[in-house]
TORDREN-836806 format. One record per atom (N, C-alpha, C, O, CB): residue in three letters; x, y, z. Coordinates in pm, whole numbers, padded with zeros to 5 digits, always signed. Each point is the difference from the previous one (the first is absolute). Glycine has a CB too. Example, Ala and Ser with C-alpha at 12.3 -4.5 7.8 and 13.67 -1.06 7.14 Angstrom:
<pts>
ALA+01319-00569+00780/ALA-00089+00119+00000/ALA+00090+00120+00000/ALA+00104-00002+00066/ALA-00293-00115+00059/SER+00154+00222-00197/SER+00082+00119+00006/SER-00077+00109+00073/SER+00051+00111+00017/SER+00067-00174-00232/
</pts>
This chain:
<pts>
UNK+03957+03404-01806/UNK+00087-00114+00001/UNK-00079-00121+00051/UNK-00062-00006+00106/UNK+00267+00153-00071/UNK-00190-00256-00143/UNK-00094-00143+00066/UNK+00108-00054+00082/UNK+00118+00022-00026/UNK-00291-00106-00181/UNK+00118-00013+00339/UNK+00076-00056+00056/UNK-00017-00179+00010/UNK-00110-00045+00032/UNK+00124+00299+00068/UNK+00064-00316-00119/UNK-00057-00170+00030/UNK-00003+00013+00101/UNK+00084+00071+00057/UNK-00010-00220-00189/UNK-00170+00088+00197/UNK-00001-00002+00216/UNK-00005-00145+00047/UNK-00013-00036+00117/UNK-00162+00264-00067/UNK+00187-00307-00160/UNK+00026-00145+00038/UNK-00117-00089-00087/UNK-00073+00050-00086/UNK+00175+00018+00354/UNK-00104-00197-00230/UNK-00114-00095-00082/UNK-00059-00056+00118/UNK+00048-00011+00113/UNK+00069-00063-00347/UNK-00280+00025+00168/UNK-00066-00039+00114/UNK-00054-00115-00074/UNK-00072+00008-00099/UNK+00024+00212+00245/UNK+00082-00311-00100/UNK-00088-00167-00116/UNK-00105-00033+00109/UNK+00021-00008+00121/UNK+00220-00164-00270/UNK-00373+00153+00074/UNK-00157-00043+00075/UNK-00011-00128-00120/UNK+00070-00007-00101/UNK-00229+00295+00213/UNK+00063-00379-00073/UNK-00049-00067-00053/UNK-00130-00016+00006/UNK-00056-00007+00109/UNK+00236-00047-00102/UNK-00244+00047-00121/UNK-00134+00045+00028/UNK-00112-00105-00089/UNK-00052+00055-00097/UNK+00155+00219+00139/UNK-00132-00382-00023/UNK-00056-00041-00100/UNK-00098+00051-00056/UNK-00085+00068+00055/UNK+00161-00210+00014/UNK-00069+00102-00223/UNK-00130+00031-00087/UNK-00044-00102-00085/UNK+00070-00095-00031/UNK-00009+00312+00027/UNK-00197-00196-00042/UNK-00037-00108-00099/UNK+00080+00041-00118/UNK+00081-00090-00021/UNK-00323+00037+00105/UNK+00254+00142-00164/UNK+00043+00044-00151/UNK+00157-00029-00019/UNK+00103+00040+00054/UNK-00290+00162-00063/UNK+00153-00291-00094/UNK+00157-00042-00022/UNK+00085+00116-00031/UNK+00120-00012+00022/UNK-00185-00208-00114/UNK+00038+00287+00063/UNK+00066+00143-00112/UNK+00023+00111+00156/UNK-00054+00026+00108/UNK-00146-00040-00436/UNK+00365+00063+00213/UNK+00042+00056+00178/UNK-00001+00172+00004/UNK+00062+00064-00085/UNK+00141-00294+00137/UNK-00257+00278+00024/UNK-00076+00156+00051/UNK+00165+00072+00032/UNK+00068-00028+00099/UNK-00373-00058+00063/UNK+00335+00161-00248/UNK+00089+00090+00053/UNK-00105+00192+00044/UNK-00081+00055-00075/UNK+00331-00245-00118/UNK-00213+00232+00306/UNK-00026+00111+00034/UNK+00148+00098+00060/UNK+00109-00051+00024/UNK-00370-00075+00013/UNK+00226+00275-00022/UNK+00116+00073+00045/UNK-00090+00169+00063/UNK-00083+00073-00054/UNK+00306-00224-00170/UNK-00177+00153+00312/UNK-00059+00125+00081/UNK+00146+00108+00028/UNK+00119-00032+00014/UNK-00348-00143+00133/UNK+00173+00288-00146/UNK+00125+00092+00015/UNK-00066+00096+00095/UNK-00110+00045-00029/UNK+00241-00065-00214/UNK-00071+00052+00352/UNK-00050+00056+00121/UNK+00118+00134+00040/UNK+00115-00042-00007/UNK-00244-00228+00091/UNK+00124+00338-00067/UNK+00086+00060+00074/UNK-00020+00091+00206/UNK-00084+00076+00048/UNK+00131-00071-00375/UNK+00056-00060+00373/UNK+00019-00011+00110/UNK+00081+00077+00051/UNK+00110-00053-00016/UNK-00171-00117-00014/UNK+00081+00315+00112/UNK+00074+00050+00051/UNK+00093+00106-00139/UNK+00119+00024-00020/UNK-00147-00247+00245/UNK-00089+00258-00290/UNK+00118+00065-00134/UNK+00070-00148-00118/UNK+00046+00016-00113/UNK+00072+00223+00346/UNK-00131-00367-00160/UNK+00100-00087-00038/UNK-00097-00101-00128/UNK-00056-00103+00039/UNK+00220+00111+00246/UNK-00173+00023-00391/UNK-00063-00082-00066/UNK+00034-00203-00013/UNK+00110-00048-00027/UNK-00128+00333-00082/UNK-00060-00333+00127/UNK+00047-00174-00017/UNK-00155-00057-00063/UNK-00116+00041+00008/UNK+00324-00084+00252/UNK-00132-00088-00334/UNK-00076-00043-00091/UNK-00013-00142+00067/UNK+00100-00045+00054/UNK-00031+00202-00269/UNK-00161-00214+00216/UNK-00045-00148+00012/UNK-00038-00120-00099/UNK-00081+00026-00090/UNK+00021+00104+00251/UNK+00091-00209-00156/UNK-00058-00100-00158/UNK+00007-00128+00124/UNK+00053-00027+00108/UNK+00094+00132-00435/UNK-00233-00152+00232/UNK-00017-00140+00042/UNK-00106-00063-00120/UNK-00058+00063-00089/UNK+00098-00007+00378/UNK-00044-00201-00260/UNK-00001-00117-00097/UNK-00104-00079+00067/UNK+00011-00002+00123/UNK+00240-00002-00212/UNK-00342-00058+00042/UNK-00139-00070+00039/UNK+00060-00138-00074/UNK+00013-00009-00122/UNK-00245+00227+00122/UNK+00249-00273+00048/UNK+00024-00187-00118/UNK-00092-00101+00112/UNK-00021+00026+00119/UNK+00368-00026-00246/UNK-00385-00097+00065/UNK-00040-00094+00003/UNK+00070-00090+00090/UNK+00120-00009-00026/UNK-00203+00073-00169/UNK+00047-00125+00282/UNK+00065-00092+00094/UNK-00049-00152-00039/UNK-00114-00045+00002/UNK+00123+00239+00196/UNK+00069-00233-00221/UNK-00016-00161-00039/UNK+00004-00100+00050/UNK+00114-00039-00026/UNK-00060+00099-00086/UNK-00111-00148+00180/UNK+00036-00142+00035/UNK+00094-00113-00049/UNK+00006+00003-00123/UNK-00193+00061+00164/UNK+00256-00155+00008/UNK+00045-00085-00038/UNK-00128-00070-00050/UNK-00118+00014+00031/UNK+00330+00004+00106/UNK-00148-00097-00224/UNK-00080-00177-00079/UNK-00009-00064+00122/UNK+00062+00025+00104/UNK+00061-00087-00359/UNK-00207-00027+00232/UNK-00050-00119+00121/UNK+00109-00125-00038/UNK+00022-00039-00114/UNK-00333+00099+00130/UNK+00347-00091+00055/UNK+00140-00079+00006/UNK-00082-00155-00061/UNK-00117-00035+00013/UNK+00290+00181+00249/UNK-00076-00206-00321/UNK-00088-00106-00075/UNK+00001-00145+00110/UNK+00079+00027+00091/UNK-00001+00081-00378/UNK-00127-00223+00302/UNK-00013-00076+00041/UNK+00037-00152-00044/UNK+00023-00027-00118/UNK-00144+00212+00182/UNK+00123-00264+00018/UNK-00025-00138-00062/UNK+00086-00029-00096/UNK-00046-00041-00107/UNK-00167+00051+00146/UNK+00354+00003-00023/UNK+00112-00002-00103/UNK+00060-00205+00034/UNK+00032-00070+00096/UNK+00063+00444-00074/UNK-00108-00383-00141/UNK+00013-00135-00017/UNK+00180-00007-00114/UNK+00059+00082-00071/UNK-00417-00141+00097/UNK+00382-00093+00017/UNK+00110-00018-00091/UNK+00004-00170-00028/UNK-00007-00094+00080/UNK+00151+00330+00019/UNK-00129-00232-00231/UNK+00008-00124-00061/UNK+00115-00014-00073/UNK+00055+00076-00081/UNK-00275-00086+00075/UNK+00256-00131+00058/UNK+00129-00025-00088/UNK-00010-00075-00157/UNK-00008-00122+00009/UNK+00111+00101+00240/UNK-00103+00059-00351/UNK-00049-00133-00134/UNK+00135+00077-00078/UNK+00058+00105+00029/UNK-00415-00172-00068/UNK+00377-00013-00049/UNK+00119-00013-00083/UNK+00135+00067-00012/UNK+00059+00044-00099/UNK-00233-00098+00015/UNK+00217+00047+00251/UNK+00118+00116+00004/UNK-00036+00125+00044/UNK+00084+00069+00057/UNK+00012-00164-00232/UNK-00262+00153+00151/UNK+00034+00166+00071/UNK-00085-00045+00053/UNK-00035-00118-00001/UNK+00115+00326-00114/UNK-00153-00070+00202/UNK-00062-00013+00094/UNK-00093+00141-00009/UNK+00035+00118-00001/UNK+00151-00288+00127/UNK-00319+00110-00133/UNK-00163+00027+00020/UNK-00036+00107+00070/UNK-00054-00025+00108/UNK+00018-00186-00108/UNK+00050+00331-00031/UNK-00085+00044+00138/UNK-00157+00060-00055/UNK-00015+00036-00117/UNK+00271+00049+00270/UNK-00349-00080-00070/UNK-00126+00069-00008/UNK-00031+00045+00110/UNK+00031-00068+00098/UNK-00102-00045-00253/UNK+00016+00211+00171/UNK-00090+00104+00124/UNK-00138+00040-00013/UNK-00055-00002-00111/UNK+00253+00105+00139/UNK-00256-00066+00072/UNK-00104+00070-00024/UNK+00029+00117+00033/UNK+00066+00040+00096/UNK-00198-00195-00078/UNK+00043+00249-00161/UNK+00035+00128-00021/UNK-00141+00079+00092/UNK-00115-00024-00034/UNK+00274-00023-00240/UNK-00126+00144+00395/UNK-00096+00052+00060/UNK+00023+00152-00035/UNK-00075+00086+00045/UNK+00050-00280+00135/UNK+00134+00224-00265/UNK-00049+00118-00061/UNK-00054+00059-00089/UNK-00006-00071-00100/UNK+00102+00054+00182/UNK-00145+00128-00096/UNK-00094+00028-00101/UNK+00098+00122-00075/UNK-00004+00029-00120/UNK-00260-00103+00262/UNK+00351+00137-00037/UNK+00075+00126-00113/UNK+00168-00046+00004/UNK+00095+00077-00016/UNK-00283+00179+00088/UNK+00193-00348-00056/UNK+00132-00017-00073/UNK+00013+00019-00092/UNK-00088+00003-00087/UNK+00125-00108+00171/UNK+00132+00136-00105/UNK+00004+00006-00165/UNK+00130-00096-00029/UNK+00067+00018-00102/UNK-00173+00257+00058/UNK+00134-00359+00122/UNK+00085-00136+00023/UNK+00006-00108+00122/UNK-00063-00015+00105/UNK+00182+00164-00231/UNK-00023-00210+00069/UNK+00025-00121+00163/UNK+00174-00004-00010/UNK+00068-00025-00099/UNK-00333-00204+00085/UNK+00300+00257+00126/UNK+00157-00014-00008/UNK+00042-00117+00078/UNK-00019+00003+00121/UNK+00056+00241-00142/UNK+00029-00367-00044/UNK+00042-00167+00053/UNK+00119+00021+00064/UNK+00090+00034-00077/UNK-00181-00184-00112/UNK+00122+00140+00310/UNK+00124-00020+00024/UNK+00026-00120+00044/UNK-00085-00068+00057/UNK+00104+00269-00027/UNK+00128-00249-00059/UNK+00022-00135+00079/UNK+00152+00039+00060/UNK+00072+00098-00020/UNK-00230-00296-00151/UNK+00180+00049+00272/UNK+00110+00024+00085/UNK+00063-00156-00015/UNK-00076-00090-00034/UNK-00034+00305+00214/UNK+00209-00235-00160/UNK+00092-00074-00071/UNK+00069-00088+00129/UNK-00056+00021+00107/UNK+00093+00170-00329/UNK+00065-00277+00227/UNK+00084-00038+00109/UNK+00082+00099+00042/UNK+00068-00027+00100/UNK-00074-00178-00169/UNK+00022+00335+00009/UNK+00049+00141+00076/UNK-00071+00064+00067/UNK+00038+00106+00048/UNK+00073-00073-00184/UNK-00220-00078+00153/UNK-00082+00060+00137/UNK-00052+00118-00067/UNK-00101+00048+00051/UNK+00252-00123+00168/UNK-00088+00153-00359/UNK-00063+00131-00012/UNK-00132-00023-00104/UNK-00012-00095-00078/UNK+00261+00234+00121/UNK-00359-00012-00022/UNK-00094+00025-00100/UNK+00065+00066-00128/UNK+00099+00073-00007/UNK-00272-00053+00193/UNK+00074-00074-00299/UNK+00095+00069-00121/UNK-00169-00042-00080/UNK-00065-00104+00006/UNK+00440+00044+00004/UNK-00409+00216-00096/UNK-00083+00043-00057/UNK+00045-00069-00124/UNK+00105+00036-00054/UNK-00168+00169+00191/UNK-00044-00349-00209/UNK-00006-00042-00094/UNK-00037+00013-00106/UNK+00051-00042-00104/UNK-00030-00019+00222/UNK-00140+00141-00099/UNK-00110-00005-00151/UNK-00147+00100+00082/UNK-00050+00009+00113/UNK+00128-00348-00258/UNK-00097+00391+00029/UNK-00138+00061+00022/UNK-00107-00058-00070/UNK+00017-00094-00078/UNK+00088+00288+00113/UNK-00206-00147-00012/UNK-00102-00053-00053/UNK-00089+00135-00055/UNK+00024+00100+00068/UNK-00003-00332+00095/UNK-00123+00255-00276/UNK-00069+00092-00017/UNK-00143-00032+00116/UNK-00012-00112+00049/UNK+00133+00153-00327/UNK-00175+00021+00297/UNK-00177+00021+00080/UNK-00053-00074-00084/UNK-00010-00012-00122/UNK-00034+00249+00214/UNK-00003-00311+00052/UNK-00104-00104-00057/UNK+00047-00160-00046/UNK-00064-00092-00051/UNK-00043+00323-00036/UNK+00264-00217+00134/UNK+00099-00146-00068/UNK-00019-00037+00101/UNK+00000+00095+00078/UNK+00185-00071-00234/UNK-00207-00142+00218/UNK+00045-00069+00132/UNK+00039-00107+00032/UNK-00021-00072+00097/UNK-00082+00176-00058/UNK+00198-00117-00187/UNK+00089-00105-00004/UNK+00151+00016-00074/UNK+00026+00054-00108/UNK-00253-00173+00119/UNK+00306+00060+00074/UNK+00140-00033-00095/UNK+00065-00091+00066/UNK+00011-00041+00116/UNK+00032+00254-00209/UNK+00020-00247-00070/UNK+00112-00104-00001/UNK+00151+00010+00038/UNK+00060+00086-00064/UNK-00206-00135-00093/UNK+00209-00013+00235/UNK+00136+00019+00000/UNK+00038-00114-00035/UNK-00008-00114+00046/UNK+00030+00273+00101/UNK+00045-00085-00280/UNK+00049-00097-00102/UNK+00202+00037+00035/UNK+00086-00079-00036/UNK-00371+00097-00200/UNK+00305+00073+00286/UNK+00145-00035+00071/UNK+00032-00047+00133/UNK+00092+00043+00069/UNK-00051+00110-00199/UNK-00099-00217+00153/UNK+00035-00084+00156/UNK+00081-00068-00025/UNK-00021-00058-00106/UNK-00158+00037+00207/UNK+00279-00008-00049/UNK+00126-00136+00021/UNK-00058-00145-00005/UNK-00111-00011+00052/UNK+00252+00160+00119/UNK-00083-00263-00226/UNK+00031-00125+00050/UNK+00006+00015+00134/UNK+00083+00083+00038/UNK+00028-00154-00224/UNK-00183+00006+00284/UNK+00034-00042+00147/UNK-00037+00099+00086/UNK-00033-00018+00117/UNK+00216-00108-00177/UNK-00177+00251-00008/UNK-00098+00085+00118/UNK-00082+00027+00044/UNK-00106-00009-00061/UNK+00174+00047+00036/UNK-00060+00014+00171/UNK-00151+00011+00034/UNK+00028+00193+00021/UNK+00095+00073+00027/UNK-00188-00389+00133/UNK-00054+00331-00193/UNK-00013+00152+00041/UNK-00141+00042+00035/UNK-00102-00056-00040/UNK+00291+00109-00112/UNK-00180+00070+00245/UNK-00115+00034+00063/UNK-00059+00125-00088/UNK+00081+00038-00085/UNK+00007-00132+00329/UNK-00211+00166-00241/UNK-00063+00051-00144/UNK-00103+00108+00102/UNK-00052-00029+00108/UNK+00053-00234-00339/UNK-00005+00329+00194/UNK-00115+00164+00080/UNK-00023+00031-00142/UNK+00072-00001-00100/UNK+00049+00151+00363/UNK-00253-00119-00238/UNK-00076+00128-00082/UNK-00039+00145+00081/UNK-00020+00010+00121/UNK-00093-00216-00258/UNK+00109+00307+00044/UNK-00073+00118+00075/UNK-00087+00087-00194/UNK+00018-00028-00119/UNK+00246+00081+00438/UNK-00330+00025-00265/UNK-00091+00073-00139/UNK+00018+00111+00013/UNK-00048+00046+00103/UNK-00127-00168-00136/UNK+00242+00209-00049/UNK+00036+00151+00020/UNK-00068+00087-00120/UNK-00027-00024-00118/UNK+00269-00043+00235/UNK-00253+00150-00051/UNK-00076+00132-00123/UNK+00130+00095-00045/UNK+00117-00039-00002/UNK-00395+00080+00143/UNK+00239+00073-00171/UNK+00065+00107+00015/UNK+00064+00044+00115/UNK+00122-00003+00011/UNK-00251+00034-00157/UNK+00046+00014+00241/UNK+00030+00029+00119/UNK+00075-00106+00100/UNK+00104+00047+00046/UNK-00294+00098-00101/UNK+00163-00258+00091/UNK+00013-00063+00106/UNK+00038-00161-00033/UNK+00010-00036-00117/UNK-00172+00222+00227/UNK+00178-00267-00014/UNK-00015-00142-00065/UNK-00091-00042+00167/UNK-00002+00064+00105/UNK+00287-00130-00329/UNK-00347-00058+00191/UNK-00070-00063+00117/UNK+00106-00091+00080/UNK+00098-00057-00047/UNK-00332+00057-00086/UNK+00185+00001+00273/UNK+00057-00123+00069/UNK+00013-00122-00078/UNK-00066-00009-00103/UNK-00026+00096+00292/UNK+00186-00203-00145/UNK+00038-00080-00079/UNK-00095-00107-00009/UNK-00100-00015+00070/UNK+00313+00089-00032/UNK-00168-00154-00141/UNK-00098-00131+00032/UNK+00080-00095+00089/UNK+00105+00026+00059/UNK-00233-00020-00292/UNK+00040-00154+00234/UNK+00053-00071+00089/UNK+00118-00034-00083/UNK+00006+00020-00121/UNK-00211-00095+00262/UNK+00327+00005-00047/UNK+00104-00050-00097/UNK-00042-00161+00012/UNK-00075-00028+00093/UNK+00293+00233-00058/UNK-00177-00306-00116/UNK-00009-00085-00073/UNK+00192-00073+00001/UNK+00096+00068+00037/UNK-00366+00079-00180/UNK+00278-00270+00103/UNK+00167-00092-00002/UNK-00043-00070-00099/UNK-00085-00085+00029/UNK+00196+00045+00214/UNK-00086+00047-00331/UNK+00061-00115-00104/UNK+00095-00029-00047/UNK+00064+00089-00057/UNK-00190-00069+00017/UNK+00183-00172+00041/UNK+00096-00044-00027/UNK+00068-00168+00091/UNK-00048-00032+00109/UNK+00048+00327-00188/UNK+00056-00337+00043/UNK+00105+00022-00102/UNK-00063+00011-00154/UNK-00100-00073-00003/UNK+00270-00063+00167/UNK-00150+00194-00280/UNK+00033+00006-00082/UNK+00006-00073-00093/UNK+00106+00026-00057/UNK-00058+00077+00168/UNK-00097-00180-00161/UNK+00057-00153-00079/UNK+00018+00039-00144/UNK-00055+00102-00040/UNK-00087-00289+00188/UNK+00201+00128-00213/UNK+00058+00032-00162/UNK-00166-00014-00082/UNK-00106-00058+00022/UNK+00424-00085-00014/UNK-00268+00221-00096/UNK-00126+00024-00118/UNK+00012-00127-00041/UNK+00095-00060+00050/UNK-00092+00308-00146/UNK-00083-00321+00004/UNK-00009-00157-00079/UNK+00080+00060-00124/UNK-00021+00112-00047/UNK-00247-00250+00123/UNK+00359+00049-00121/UNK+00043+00023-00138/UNK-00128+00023-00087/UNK-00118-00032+00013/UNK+00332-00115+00019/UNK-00161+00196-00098/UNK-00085+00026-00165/UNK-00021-00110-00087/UNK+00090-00071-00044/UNK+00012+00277+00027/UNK-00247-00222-00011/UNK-00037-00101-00091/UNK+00073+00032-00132/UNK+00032+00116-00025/UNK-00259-00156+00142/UNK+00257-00070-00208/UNK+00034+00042-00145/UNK-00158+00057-00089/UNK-00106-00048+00041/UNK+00342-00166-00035/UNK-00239+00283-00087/UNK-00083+00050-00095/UNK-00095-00137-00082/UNK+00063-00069-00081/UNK+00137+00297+00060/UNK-00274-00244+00033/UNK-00083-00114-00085/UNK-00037+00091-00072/UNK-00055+00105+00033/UNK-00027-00294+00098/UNK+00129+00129-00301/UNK-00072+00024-00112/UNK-00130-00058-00019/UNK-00038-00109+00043/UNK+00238+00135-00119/UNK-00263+00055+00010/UNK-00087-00083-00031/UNK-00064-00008-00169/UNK-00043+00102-00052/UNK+00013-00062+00322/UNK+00031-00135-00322/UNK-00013-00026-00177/UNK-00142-00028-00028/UNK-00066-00077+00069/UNK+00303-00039-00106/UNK-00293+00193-00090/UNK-00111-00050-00002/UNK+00001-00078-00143/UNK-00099-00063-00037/UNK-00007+00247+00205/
</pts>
C-alpha cells in the first residue's frame, strides 16, 4: 500500500530553462512511499523601467520610458484619475517604450506608472509622472484637393 506523507516545496535554482521531474520509491518499516519532485527554473523579475516622461500635444498625452529590461515580454501603463484609483490602461509589446493616451478627458489631469513584466513576474514600478489638464484636440482641417 503507497502512502502520501505530505509535500515538501524547495527551491532550488538552476541554469536550464526546461523543468527536471524525478520520483524515488523507498520503503520504510514494511510501509512503501513514493517521492517526486520538480526542478524548474527560478526567474527574476524585469528591471523596472525608468525616466517616464509625459507630454501633453493634441488632447492625449505622451508617455516614453526607458526600457532597462532585457526579458520582458511587455510594459503594463497604468493611470489614476480624480478617483484616486489605479486602473490598468494599455500594454505594450517588449521593446515599446512608448504610448499614447488617446482617451484622456477634456480638463483632466492624471498621474501615469509603468512597470515590465515577463511570464513570471512584473518589475518594481516606474517613476509616476501628472499630466494635465487635458486640453481639447484642434478641430480637423478640411481635406485639400489637389488638381493637376
Amino acid at each position: 500500500m503507497m502512502r502520501n506523507i505530505g509535500l515538501i516545496l524547495l527551491a532550488l535554482a538552476c541554469a536550464a530553462p526546461a523543468v527536471a521531474q524525478q520520483s524515488q520509491e523507498i520503503t520504510l518499516d514494511g510501509r512503501r512511499y513514493r517521492f517526486e519532485w520538480r526542478l524548474v527554473p527560478i526567474v527574476a523579475a524585469p528591471a523596472a523601467p525608468t525616466a517616464l516622461t509625459a507630454t501633453l500635444a493634441q488632447g492625449q498625452v505622451r508617455l516614453a520610458w526607458q526600457d532597462n529590461a532585457g526579458d520582458e515580454t511587455g510594459f503594463a501603463i497604468h493611470r489614476r484619475g480624480a478617483d484616486g484609483l489605479w486602473a490598468l490602461i494599455a500594454t505594450t509589446p517588449a521593446g515599446v517604450a512608448i504610448y499614447t493616451d488617446s482617451e484622456a478627458q477634456q480638463g483632466a489631469s492624471y498621474t501615469y506608472r509603468v512597470r515590465a513584466v515577463n511570464a513570471f513576474d512584473a518589475s518594481d514600478w516606474s517613476n509616476e509622472v501628472t499630466a494635465g489638464p487635458v486640453a481639447s484636440a484642434p478641430a480637423e482641417h478640411p481635406s485639400v484637393a489637389s488638381y493637376e
